[in-house]
C-alpha positions in Angstrom: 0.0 0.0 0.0 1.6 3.3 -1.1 0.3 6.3 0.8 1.1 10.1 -0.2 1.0 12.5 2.5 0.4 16.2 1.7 1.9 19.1 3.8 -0.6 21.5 4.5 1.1 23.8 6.9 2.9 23.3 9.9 1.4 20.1 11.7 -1.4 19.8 8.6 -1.5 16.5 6.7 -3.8 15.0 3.7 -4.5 11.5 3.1 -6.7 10.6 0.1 -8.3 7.3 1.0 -9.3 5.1 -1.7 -12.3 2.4 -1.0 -13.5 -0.8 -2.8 -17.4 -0.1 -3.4 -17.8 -4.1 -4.0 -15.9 -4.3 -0.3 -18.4 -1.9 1.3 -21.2 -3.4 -0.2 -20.3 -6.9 0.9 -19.8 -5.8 4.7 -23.4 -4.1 4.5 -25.0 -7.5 3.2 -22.8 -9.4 5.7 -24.0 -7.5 8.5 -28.0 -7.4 7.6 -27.4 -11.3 7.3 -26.0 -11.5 11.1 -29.4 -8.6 12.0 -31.9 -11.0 10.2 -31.0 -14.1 12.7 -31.8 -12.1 15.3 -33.9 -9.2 15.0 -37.7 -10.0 16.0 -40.4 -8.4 13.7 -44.0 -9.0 13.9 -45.5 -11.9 11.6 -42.4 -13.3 11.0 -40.9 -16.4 13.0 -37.5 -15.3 14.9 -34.4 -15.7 12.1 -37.2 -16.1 9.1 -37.5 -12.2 8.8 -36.3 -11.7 4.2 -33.5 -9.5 3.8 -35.2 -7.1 1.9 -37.8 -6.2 5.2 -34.4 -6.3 7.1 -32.6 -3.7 4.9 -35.3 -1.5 4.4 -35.1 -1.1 8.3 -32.0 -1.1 9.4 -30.2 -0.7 5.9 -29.1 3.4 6.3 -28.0 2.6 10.0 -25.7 -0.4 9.2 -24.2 1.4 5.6 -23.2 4.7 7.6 -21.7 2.0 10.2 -19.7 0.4 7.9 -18.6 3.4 6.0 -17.9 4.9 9.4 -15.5 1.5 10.3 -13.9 0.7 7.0 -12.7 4.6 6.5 -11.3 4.5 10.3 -9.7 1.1 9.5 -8.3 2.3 5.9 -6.9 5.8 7.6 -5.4 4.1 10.6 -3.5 1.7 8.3 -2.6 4.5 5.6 -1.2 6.6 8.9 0.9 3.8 10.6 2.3 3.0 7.0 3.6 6.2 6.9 4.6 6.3 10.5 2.4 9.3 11.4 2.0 10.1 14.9 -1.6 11.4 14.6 -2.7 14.2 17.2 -6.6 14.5 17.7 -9.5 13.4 15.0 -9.4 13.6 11.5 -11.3 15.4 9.3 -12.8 12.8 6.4 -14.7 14.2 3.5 -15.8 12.3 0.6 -14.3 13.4 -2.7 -16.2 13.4 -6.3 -15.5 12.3 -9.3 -13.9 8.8 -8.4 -13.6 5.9 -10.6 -16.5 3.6 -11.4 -16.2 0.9 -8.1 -14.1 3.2 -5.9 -14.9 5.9 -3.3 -12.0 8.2 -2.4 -11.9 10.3 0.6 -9.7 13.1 2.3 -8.3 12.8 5.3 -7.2 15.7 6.5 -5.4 16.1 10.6 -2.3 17.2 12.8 0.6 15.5 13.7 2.6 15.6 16.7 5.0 17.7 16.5 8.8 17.0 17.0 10.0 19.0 20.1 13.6 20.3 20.8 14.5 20.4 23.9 17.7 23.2 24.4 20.1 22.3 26.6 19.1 22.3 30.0 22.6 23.0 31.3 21.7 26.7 30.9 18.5 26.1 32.0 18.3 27.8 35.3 16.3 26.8 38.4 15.4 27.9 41.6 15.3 24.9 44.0 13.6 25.4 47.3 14.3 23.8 50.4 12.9 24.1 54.5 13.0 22.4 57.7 10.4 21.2 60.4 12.0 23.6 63.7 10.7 23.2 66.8 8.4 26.3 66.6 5.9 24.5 63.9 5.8 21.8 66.0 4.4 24.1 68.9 2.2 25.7 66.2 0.6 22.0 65.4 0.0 21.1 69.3 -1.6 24.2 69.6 -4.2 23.2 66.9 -4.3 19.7 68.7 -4.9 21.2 71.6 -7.7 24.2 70.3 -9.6 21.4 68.5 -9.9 19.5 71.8 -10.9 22.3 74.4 -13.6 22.7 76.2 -15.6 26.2 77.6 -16.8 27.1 81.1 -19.4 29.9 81.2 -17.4 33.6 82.5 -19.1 35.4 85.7 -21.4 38.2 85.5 -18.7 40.9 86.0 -16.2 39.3 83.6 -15.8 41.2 80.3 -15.0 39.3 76.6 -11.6 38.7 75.9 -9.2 37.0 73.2 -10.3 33.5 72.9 -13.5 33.7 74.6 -16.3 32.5 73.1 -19.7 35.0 72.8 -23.3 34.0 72.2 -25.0 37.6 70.8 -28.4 38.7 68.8 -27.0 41.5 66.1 -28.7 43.0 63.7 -27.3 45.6 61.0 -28.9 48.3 58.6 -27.3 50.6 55.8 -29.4 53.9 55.4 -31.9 53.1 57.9 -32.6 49.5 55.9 -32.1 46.0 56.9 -30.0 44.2 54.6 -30.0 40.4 53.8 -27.4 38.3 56.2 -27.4 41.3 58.4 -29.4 40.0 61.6 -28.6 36.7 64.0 -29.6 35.7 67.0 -27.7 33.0 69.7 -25.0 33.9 66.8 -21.2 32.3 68.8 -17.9 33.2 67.7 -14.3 32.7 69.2 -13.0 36.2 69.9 -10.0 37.3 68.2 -9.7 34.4 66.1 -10.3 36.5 63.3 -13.9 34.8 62.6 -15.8 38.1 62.1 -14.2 41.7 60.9 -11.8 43.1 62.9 -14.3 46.3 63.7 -16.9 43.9 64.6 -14.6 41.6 67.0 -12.8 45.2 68.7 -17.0 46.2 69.5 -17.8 43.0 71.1 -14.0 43.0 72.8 -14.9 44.4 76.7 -18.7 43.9 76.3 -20.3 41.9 79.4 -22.9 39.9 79.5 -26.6 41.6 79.1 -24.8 44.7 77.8 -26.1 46.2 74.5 -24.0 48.3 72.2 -24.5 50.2 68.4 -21.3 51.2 66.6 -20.6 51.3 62.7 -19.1 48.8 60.7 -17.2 49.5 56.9 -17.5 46.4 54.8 -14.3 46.2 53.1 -14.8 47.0 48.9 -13.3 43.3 48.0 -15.5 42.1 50.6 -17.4 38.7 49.6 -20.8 39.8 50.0 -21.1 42.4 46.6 -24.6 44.2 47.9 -22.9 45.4 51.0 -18.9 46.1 50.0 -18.0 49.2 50.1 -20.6 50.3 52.8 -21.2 51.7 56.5 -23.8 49.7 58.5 -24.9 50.2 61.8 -25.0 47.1 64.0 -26.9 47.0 67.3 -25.2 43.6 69.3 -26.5 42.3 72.3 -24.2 39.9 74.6 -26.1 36.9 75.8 -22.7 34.9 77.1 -19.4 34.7 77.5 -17.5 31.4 78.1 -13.6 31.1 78.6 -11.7 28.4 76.8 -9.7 25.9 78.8 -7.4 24.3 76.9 -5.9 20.3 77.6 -2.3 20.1 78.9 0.3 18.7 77.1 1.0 15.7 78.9 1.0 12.0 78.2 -2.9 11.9 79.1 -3.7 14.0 76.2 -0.6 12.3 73.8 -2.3 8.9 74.6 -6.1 10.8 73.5 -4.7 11.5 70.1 -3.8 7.3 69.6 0.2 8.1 69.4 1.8 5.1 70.3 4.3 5.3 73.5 1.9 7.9 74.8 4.2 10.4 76.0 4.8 13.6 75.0 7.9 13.1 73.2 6.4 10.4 71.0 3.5 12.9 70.1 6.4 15.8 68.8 8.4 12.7 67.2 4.5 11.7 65.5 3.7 15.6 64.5 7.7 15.9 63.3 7.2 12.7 60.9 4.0 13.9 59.5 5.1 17.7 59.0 8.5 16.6 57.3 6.4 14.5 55.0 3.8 17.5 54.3 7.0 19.4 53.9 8.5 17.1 51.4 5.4 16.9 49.3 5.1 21.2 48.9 8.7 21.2 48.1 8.5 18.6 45.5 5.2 20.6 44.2 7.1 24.1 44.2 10.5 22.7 42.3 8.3 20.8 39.8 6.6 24.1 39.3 10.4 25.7 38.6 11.3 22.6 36.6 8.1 22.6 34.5 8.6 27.1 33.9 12.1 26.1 32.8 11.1 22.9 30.2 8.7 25.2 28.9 11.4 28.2 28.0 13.2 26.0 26.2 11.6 23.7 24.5 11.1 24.4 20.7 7.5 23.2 19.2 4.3 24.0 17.5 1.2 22.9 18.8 -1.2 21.1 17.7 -4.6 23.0 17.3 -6.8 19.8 17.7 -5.0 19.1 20.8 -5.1 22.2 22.4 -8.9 22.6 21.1 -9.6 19.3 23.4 -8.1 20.7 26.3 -9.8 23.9 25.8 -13.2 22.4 25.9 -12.3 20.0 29.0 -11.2 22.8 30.9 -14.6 25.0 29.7 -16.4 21.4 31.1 -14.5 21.7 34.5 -15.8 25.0 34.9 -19.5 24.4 34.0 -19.0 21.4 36.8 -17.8 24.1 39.0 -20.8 26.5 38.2 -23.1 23.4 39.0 -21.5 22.4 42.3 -22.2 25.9 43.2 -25.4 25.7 42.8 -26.0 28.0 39.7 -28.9 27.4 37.5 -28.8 26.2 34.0 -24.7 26.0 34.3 -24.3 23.8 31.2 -26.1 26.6 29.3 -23.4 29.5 30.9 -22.0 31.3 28.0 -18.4 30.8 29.1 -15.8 32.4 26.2 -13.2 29.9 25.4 -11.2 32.5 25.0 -10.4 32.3 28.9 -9.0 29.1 28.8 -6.6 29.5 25.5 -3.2 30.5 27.2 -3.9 27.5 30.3 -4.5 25.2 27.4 -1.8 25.8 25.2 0.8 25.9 28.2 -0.4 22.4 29.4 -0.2 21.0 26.3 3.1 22.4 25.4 4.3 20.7 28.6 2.7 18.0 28.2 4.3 17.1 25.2 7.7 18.3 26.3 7.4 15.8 29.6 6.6 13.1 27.0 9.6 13.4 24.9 11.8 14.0 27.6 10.4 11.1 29.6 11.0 8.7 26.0 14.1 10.3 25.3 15.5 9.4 28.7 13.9 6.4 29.7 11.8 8.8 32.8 8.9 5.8 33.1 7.5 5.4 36.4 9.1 2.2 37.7 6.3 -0.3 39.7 8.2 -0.2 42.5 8.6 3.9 42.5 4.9 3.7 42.3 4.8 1.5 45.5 6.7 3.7 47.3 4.8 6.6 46.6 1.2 5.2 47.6 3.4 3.8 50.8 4.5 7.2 51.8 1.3 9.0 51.0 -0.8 6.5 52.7 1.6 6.6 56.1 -0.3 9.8 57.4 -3.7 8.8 57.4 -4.9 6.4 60.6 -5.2 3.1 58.1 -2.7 2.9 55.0 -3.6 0.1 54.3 -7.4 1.0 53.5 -5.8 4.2 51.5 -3.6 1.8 49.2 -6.6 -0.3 48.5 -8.5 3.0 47.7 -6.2 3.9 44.8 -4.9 0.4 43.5 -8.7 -0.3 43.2 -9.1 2.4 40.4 -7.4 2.7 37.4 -7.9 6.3 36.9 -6.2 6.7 40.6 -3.6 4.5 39.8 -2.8 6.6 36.3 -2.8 10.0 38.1 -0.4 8.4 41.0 1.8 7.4 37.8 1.9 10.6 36.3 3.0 12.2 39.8 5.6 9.7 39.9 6.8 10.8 36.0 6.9 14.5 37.0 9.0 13.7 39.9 11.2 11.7 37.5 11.7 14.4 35.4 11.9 17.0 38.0 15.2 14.9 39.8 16.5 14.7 35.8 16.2 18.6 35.4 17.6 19.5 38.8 20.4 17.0 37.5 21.7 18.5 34.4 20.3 22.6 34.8 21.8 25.5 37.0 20.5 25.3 40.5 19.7 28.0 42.5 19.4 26.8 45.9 17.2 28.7 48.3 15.7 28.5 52.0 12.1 29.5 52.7 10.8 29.0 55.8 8.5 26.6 57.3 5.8 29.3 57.4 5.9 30.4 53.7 6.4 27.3 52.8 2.8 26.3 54.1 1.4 29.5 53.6 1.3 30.6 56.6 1.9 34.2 58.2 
């Protein structure tokens, strides 16, 4: 079989496809046979139904069927004898003016593109590193322990403080108006905890309990609730309550309440250490992947395919009418939602996508079984039972492939680091968890 290829333009191919309409017709007939020994039709016996009743039935559905089949068979073969690497669906039109007993068709679709990778000894990077001190440690016992403590009810004379907790009725008006989310009542809150606005939290601050007080409150302009950013409303509080927080000690009582084996306090620190250095390990792997990836992506050389990028485009316009959905918006599938949005996110992953792929083939970057093991094992180890967690992934494919491509990335990120310029630099643990 001798297949010409036309150039187009850049990734652009043309295959004509030439057909056998004796072969065609043959696979039609072949198929209504198999139809009429099992279809049922009234008044006729089960496999006694004539071929003509059959075809004038089912005859349109089973030609465009076959047609469909034998031009995907004859394109796939025509593409893998010229060893095309085809990138998305092709575009097959029937073309007139063919010989008697032949139907041609063009084929017309992108390739893959070949990438060049520049060398990545120039490449620079910037490779992040941090440690688990002792203070984020004490920052994680003092979660342990606000997530465990109790609250005992203040006395009569005792004013609100930091880290009391208030029960209050408010209610709020702009110009004289109620406004919608504005009024509660037996509303709590933790005191400077930073669950209300700070002018809201320094009102309540030194209030006792059956005390009433008005003062006015400016919703910030990027404030989440758009009818009232921007705006001064006067709130009227009243304070029902006021309980004081106790919280647990650290001792081996409340090491041994949290399941840490050993039960004393230094096996809890040694337990929160283990867990926080593996946390650690994961967002530093995340942000030098992210360096790795910004640096791939500079130099690589390649045009991209518009099929490709088209497909990503409409998954990621899919993801977001999912999102709409979730949140409850009506008619989200309908959203107008420009594409346009999406085009620079869509084209970067695919440019990386297919950079990852040739540098993983290039350099043999596969995810190894056993790499794969060892990455469920260490993601698994800081959840109460890893062994349910492993059975959770290795039970789905889909799971198993996205663990595989995390894997790959980290293959490629340890090859990168490798071979580039490396600009080591410490952030703390607090940045590094995003914390201030």
């Amino acid at each position: 079989m001798t297949v010409t290829v036309e150039t187009l333009e850049k990734l652009e191919r043309k295959i004509t496809l030439t057909l056998s309409a004796q072969a065609l017709q043959s696979e039609v007939e072949n198929r209504l046979k198999r139809i009429a020994r099992q279809v049922k039709m009234d008044g006729f016996r089960p496999g006694k139904v004539p071929l003509n009743v059959v075809a004038q039935q089912y005859g349109y559905s089973v030609q465009y069927e076959v047609m469909n089949d034998k031009v995907g068979e004859a394109f796939a073969q025509a593409a893998n004898e010229a060893k095309l690497r085809v990138a998305g669906q092709p575009k097959i039109t029937e073309k007139e003016g063919a010989p008697a007993g032949e139907l041609h068709f063009d084929a017309v679709f992108e390739v893959y593109p070949e990438v060049k990778i520049g060398d990545l000894a120039g490449a620079e990077v910037d490779k992040v590193s941090a440690d688990v001190n002792d203070a984020a440690i004490d920052r994680t016992v003092d979660i342990l322990r606000k997530q465990r403590r109790t609250f005992a009810q203040r006395g009569a004379d005792q004013a609100a403080a930091d880290g009391d907790r208030v029960t209050i009725d408010f209610a709020g008006k702009i110009d004289g108006e109620p406004f919608e989310g504005g009024k509660a009542e037996a509303f709590q809150f933790l005191v400077g905890e930073g669950q209300m606005l700070k002018e809201f939290e320094d009102a309540v601050r030194g209030m006792k309990a059956g005390e009433s007080k008005t003062f006015p409150l400016n919703f910030p302009a990027d404030y989440h609730g758009k009818d009232v950013a921007g705006k001064t409303a006067d709130f009227l509080v009243t304070l029902h309550k006021i309980e004081a927080q106790h919280l647990p000690e650290v001792n081996e009582a409340f090491a041994k309440s949290l399941g840490v084996d050993g039960g004393t306090v230094e096996a809890l620190r040694e337990d929160i250490r283990k867990n926080l250095a593996r946390e650690v390990k994961f967002r530093l792997q995340a942000r030098n992947k992210q360096s790795v990836m910004d640096a791939l992506v500079a130099k690589a050389e390649l045009d991209l395919p518009k099929s490709v990028v088209q497909a990503e485009i409409d998954r990621l316009v899919e993801g977001a009418r999912a999102d709409l959905k979730q949140r409850g918006i009506q008619d989200a599938d309908k959203a107008p939602i420009p594409e346009d949005l999406f085009r620079e996110q869509a084209e970067r992953r695919v440019r990386l996508g297919l950079v990852v792929a040739e540098l993983v083939r290039s350099n043999e970057l596969q995810a190894k079984p056993e790499q794969i093991e060892a990455h469920l094992q260490e993601m698994a180890a800081s959840y109460e039972k890893p062994a349910d967690v492993i059975r959770w992934y290795k039970g789905d494919n889909r799971r198993m492939a996205e663990v595989e491509a995390i894997v790959i990335e980290n293959n490629v990120t340890e090859f990168v680091l490798a071979k580039a310029k490396v600009m080591d630099k410490s952030v703390s643990f607090e940045e590094l968890m995003g914390q201030s």
